[in-house]
C-alpha atoms as a printed R data frame, in Angstrom:
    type eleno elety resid chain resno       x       y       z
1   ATOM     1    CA   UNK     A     1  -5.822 -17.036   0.838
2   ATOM     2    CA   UNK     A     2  -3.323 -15.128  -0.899
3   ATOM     3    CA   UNK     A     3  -0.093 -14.666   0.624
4   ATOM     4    CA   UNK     A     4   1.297 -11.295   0.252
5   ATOM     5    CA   UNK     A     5   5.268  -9.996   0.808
6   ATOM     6    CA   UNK     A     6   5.980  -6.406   1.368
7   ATOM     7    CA   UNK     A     7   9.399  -4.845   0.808
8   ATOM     8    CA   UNK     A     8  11.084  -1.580   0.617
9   ATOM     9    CA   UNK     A     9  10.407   0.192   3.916
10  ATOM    10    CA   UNK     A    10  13.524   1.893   5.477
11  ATOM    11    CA   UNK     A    11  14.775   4.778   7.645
12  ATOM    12    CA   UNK     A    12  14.647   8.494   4.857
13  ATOM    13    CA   UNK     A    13  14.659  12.166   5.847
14  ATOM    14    CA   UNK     A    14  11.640  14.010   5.770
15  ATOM    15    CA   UNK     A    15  11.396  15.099   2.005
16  ATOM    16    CA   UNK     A    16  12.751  11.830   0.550
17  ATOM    17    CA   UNK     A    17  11.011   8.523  -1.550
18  ATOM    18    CA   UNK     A    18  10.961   5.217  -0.549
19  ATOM    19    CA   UNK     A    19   9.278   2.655  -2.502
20  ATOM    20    CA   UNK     A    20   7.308  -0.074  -1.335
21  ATOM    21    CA   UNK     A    21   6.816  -3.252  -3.085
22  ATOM    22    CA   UNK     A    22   4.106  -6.276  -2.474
23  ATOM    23    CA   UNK     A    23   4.470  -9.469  -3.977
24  ATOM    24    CA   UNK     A    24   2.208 -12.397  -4.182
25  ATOM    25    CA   UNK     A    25   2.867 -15.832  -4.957
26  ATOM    26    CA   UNK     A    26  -0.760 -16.324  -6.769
27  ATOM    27    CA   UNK     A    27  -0.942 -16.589 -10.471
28  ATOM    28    CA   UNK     A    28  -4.109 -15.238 -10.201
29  ATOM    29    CA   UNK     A    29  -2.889 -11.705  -8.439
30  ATOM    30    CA   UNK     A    30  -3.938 -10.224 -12.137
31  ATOM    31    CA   UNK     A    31  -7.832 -10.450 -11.319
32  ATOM    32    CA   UNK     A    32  -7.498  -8.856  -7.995
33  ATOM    33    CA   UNK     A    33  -7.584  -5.648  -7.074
34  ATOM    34    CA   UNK     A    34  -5.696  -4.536  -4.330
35  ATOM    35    CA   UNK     A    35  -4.269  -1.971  -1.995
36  ATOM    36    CA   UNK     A    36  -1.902  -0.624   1.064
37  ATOM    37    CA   UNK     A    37  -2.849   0.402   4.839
38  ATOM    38    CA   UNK     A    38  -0.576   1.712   7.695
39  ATOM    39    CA   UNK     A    39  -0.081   1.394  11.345
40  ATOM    40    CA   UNK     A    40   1.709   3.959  12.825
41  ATOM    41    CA   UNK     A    41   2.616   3.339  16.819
42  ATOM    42    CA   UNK     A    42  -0.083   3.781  19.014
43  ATOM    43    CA   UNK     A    43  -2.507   4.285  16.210
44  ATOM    44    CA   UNK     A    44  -5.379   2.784  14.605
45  ATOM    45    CA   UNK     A    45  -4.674   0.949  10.869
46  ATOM    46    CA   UNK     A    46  -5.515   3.321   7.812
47  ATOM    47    CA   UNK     A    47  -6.309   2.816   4.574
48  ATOM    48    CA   UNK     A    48  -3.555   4.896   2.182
49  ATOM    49    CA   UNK     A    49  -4.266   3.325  -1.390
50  ATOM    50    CA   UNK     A    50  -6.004   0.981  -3.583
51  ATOM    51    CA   UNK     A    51  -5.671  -0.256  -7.528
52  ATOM    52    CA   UNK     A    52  -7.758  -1.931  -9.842
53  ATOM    53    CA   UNK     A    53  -7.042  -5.753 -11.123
54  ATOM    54    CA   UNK     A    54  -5.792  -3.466 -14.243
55  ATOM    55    CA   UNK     A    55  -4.095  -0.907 -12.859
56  ATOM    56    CA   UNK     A    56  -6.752   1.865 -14.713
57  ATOM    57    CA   UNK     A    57  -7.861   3.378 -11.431
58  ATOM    58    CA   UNK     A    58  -6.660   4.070  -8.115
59  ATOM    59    CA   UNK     A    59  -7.919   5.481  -4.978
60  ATOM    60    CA   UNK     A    60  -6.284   7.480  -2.210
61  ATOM    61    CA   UNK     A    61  -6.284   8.725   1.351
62  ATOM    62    CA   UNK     A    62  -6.691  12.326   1.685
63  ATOM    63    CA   UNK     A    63  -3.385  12.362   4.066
64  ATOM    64    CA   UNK     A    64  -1.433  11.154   1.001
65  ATOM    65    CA   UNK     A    65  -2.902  12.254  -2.376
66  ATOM    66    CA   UNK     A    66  -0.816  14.137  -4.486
67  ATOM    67    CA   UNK     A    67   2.732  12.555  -3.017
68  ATOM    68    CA   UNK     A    68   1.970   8.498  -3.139
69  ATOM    69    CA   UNK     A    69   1.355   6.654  -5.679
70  ATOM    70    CA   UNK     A    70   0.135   2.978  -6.091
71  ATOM    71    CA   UNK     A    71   0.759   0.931  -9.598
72  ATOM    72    CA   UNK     A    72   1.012  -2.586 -10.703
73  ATOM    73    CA   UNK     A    73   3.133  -5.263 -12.964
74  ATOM    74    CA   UNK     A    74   0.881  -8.326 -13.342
75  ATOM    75    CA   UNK     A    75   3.009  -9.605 -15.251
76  ATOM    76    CA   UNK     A    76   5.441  -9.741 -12.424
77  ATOM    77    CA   UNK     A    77   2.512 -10.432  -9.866
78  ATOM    78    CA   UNK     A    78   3.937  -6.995  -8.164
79  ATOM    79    CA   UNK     A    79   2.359  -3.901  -6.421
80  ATOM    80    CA   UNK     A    80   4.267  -0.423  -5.393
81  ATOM    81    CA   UNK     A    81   3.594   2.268  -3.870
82  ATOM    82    CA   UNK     A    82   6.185   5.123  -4.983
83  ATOM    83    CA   UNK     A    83   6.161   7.841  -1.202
84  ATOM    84    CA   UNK     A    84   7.571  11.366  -2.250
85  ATOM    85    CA   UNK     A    85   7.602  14.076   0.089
86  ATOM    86    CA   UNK     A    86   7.563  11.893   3.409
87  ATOM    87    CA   UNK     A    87   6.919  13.275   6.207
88  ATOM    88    CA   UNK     A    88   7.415  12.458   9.604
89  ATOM    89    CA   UNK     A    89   3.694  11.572  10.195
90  ATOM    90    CA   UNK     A    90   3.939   8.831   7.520
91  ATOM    91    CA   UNK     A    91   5.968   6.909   9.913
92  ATOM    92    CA   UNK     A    92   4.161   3.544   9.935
93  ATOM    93    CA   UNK     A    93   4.309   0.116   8.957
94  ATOM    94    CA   UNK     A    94   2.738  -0.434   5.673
95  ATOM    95    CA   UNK     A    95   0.588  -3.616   4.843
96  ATOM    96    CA   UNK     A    96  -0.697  -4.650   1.805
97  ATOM    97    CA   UNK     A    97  -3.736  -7.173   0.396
98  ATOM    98    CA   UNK     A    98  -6.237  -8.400  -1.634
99  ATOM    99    CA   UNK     A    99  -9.330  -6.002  -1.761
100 ATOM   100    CA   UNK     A   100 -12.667  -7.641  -1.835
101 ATOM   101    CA   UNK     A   101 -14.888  -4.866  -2.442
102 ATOM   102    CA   UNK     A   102 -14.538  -1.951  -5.044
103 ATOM   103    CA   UNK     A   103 -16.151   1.048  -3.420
104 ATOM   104    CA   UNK     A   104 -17.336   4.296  -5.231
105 ATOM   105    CA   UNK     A   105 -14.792   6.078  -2.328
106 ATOM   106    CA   UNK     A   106 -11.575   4.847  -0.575
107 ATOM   107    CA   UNK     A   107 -11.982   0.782   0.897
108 ATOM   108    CA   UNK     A   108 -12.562   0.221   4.397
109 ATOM   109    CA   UNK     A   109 -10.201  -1.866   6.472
110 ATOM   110    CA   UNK     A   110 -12.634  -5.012   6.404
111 ATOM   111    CA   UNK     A   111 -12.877  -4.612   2.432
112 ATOM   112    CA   UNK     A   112  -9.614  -6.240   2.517
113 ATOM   113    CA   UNK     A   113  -8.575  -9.680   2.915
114 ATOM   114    CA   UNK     A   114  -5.341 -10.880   4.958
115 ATOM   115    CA   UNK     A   115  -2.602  -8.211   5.332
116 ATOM   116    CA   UNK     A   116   1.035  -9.471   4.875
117 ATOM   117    CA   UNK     A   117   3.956  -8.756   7.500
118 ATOM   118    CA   UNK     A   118   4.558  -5.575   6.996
119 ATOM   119    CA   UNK     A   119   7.539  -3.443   5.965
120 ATOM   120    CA   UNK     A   120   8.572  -0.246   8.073
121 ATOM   121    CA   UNK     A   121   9.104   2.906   6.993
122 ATOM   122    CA   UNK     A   122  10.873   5.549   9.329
123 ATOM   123    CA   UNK     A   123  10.586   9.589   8.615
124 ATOM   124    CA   UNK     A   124  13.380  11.580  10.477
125 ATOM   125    CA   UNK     A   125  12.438  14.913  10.709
């Protein structure tokens, strides 16, 4: 198991970035690929993003294409995900981990492997 720290969350304005961050303590985070989900309250968990083990491709939900985006460092065993344009309805707290399976379209929830803590993010309208 691969034990996964998320960072970054925080209280913005609608309009405003945050940037989340996802460690891992595993020197082998370089051959994994990976990705972020959300829980907003009340709600179901979603999918928002997944990378490659190289970073070369990345995958999206439809509620967030074209303002988030996901990268890596494997170098620094580190994940982001860069949130422009938040908006209220991204209010959630954001998870990340270790994706299993590579789908042709965006990873189910039980593609992934053990989600970390969680770091909140708060959109004020």
């Amino acid at each position: 198991q691969v034990n996964m720290e998320e960072s970054g969350g925080g209280l913005v304005q609608a309009g405003g970035s945050l940037r989340l961050s996802c460690t891992a303590s595993e020197s082998a985070f370089s051959s994994y690929t990976m990705g972020w989900s959300r829980q907003a309250p009340g709600m179901e968990r979603e999918v928002v993003a997944a990378i490659a083990w190289s970073g070369a491709s990345a995958k999206y939900a439809d509620a967030v294409k074209g303002r988030f985006t996901i990268s890596r460092d494997n170098a620094k065993k580190t994940m982001w995900l860069q949130m422009n344009s938040l908006k209220p309805e991204d209010t959630a707290v954001y998870y990340c981990a270790v994706l299993r399976i590579w789908r042709a379209g965006l990873p189910l929830l039980t593609d992934f492997g053990s989600w970390g803590q969680g770091t909140q993010v708060t959109v004020s309208s």
